[in-house]
N, C-alpha and C positions, 0 to 999 in steps of 0.2 A: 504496644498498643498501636493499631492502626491509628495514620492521619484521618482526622473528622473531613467530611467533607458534603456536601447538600444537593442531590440526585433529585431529579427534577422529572417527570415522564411528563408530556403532555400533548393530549389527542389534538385531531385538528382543527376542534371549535372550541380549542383554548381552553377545555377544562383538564386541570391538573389532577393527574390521580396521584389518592394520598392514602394510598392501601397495597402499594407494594412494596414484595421485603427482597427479592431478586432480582439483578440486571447482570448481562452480560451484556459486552459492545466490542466487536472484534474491527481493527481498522489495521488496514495494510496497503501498503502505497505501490505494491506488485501487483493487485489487481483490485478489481471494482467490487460492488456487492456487497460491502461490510457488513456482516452477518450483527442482529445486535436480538438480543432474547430480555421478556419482565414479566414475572410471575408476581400474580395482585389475588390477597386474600381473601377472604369471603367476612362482609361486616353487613353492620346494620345501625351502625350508630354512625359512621366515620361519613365527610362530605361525599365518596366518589361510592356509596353502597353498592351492594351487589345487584339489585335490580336496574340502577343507574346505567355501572357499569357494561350491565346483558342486554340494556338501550343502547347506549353510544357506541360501544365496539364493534366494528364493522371490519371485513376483509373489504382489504384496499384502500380502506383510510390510512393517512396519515398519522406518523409519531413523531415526537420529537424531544430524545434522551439529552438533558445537561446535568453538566456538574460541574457547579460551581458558577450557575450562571453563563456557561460557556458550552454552546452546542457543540455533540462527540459527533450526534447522527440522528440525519431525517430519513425514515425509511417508513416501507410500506407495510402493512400487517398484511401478511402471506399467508402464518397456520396461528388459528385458534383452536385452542384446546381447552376444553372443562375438566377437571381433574377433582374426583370426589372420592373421600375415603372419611371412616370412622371419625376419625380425628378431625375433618373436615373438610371445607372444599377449597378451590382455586383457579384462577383464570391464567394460561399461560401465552401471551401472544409473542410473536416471534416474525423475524422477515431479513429482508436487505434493505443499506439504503435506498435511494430513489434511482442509482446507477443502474440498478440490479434488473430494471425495466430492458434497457440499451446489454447487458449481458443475454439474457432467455430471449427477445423479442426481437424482430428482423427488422431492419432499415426499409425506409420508404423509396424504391427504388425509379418513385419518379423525381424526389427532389433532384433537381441538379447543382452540383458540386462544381465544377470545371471554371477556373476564374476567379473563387471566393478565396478570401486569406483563409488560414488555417482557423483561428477564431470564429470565424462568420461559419465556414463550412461545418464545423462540430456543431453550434448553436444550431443549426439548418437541421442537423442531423440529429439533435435529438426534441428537437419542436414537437415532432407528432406524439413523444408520450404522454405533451401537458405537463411538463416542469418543467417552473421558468428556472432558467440556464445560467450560469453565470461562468464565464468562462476565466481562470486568475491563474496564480501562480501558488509555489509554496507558502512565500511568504506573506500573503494574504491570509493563504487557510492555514496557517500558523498561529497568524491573531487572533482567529474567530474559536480556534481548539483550543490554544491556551493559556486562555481567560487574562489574556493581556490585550484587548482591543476596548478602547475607550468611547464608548457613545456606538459601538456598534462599527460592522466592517462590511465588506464587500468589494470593495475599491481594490484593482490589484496593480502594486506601484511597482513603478519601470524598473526593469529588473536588467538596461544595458542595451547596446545598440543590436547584438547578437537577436536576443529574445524579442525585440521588437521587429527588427529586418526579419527573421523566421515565424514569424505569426503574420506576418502581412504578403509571405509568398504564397501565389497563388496553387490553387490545387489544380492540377492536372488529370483527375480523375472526372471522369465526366458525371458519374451517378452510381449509387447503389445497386450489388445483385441482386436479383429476387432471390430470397431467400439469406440474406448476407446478415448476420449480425451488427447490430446497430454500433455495439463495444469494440466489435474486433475490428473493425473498420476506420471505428477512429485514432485504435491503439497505429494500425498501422501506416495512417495518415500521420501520426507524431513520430514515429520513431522513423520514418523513412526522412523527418529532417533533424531528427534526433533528440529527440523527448519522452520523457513518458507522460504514461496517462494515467490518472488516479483519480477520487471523488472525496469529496469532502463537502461537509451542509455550509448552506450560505446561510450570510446575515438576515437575509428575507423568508427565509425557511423553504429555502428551493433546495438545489441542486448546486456548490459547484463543479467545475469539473476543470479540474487542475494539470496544466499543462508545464513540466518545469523539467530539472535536470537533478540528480541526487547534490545537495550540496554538502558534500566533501569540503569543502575549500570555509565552509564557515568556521566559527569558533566552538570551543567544546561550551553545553551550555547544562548537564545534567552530570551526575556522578553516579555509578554502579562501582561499589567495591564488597571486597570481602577481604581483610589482612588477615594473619593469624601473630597474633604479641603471647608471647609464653605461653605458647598452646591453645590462645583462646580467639577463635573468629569472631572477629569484631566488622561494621561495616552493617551497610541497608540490603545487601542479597539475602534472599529468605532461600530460595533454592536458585539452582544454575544447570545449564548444560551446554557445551563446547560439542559443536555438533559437523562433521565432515563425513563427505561424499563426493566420490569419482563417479557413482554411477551417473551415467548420461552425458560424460564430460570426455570430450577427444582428447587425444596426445599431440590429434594432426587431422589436418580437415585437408582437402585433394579436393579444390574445383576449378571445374571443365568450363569452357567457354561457351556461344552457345552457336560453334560455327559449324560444329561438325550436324549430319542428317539421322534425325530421327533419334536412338538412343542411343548411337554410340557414339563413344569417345576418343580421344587422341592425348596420348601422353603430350605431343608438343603444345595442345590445349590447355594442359593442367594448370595449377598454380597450386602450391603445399605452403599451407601454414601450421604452423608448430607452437606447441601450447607449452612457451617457455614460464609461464607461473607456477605450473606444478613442480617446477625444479627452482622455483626462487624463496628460500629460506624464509623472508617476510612474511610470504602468502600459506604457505604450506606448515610453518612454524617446524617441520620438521616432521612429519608425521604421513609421507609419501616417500613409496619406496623409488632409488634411485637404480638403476635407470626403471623408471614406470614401467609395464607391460604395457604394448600397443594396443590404443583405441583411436581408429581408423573413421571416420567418417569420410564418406564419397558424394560430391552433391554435385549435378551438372544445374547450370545456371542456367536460367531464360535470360536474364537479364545483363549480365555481363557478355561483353562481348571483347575485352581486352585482359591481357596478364592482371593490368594494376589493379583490373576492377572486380576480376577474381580474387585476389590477395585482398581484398577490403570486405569483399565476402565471406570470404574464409576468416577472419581477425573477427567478425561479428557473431559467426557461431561460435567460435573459441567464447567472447566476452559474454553472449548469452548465456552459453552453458555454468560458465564461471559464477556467474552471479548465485548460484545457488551451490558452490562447495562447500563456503567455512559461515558457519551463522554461532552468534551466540545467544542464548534465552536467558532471561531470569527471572522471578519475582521477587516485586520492592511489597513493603508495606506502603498505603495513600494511593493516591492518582499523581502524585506532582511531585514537587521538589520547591525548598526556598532559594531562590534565585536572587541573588543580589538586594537581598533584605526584602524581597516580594515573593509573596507564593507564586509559582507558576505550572500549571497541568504541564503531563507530557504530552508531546504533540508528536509526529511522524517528520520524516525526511529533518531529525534535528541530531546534531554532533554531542556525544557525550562522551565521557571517560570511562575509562573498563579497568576497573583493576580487581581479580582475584588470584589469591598468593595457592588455591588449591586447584587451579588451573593452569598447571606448569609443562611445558614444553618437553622436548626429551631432555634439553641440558640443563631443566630443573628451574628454568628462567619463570617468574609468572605472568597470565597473563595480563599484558598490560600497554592499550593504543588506545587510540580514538577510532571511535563506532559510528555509523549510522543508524537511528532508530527508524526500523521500516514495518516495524508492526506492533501492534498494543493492541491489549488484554485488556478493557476496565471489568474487576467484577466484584460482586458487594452483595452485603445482607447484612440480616440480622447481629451476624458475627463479625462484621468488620468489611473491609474493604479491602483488595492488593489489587494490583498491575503485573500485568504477564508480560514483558518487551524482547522483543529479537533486536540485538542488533548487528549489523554485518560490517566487516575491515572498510577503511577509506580505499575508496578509488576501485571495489570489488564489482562496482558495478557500472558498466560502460554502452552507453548507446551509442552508437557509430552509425551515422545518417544512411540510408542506403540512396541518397540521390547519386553519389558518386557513382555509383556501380552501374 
């Protein structure tokens, strides 16, 4: 039997509907737009009726999906859909969260940026779509997903002298292209001093938008197994998939400096880095052929103008590419897990334990480390409820600032 648990839809003048049997809510901490879908039935007796409902639903209004009391995602209604058959009818709305605006929609390219901390300039940056901003870290929009924030959240507590000295350096970009994506802008305003960028709903029913680093280094705090005792899989996986790819992924990255004129190059310019992970047993579990076939990437830099600062460019397309070789998926039965005698949802950017005995390496070892969860599935009906979770190796994923370069 699925975990019970209490889904919550509600529009943005606070009427709750209590006529729907479907939600999907996709949240991933790779990219913005968390996709989240709720198909609502057609009544005549129930509070949120169908002529109610063909009033209040609007494109562009606001939603706001919980469970368990604990917001997954605020997003915009983007397609509505009527869906009528014999059997009868039904209302399907669907959208992204409120990032999803800063993904499709271009930056205002008279704000100026130049001088603001990293915090103020994202807030700058995403003002003009009218959501209010809140600018935190993981472990904020950790509390507010799952459903462990007491009296409500939004506060995002000092996360170290690193994380504050990097939010208060100023931006040296002076303003937005025309034309420049509001997301992509800010993605690379973080990761050029080494963060990523994700979204997550605030306590106030905004937006936040979460500036942090994958935390690796936490404690494991969820459990994914599957054993097998005298033939019989026991453990909360419902299904699994062990999932690797070389496509897109160098051997070796070659970059050029940016002294020489015009397009060409000079081997004394070069800098070669080498993508020693696909040859390190930890990472590859064994499942790449030795020696690899060549995959060569050439990139002549604007930006570098030294060996070292080449070699730091080169190490960042190696870690980029990397981040998307070995992922693992599963489904649990519920949304959460008991936590230290407390329920607690699962949340993203959280450390859990991986052990399946029918996912065994070549020398028959299973497998078995700590994970990062960097993407969740909630989805539910009539029939119960499960979680869909990726999660990927520690330390799989590396942002390397590019101020150095």
């Amino acid at each position: 039997m699925s975990t019970a648990h209490v889904v919550t839809v509600t529009l943005s003048d606070g009427t709750e509907v209590d006529v729907f049997d479907k939600y999907i809510i996709s949240l991933d901490m790779m990219r913005a737009g968390n996709a989240w879908t709720v198909e609502m039935w057609r009544s005549s007796t129930r509070d949120t009726t169908w002529p109610v409902l063909r009033r209040l639903l609007k494109l562009g209004e606001n939603v706001t999906v919980s469970i368990d009391g604990a917001a997954q995602v605020t997003g915009r209604i983007e397609t509505f859909d009527t869906l009528v058959e014999r059997k009868g009818a039904s209302m399907v709305i669907s959208g992204r969260d409120l990032g999803g605006m800063a993904m499709s929609w271009d930056a205002d390219p008279t704000i100026r940026l130049r001088g603001l901390s990293l915090s103020d300039a994202l807030t700058a940056l995403f003002a003009p779509f009218g959501v209010p901003v809140l600018v935190t870290d993981a472990a904020a929009a950790r509390i507010v997903q799952s459903g462990t924030n007491q009296g409500g959240a939004g506060r995002a507590p000092t996360r170290g002298v690193r994380h504050a000295a990097t939010r208060a350096q100023p931006i040296d970009r002076s303003h937005p292209r025309a034309g420049e994506r509001a997301w992509s802008l800010g993605e690379e305003m973080c990761r050029r001093v080494g963060f990523l960028l994700w979204t997550a709903p605030s306590a106030n029913g905004g937006l936040a938008v979460v500036v942090d680093v994958p935390a690796f280094t936490t404690p494991d705090v969820f459990t994914f197994t599957r054993r097998i005792e005298d033939g019989e899989a026991t453990g909360n996986i419902l299904r699994s998939a062990e999932k690797f790819s070389i496509k897109e992924i160098p051997t070796e990255v070659s970059v050029y400096t940016g002294t020489t004129r015009g397009d060409l190059v000079s081997n004394r310019s070069r800098s070669q880095t080498f993508n020693v992970a696909l040859e390190t047993a930890a990472v590859s579990r064994g499942f790449v052929a030795s020696p690899m076939p060549a995959q060569v990437r050439h990139v002549k830099s604007a930006r570098s103008r030294t060996l070292a600062a080449s070699a730091q460019e080169g190490s960042r397309v190696i870690s980029e590419a990397m981040a998307g070789f070995r992922r693992y998926e599963c489904t649990v039965q519920g949304h959460g897990q008991t936590v230290a005698g407390s329920p607690r949802l699962y949340a993203l950017n959280t450390m859990s334990r991986v052990r399946d005995d029918l996912t065994t390496a070549p020398d028959g070892s299973p497998l078995d480390e700590s994970m990062l969860l960097t993407t969740l599935t909630f989805s539910g009906g009539r029939e119960g409820c499960t979680t869909s979770a990726v999660l990927v190796p520690r330390d799989s994923i590396v942002v390397i600032p590019q101020e150095a370069a």
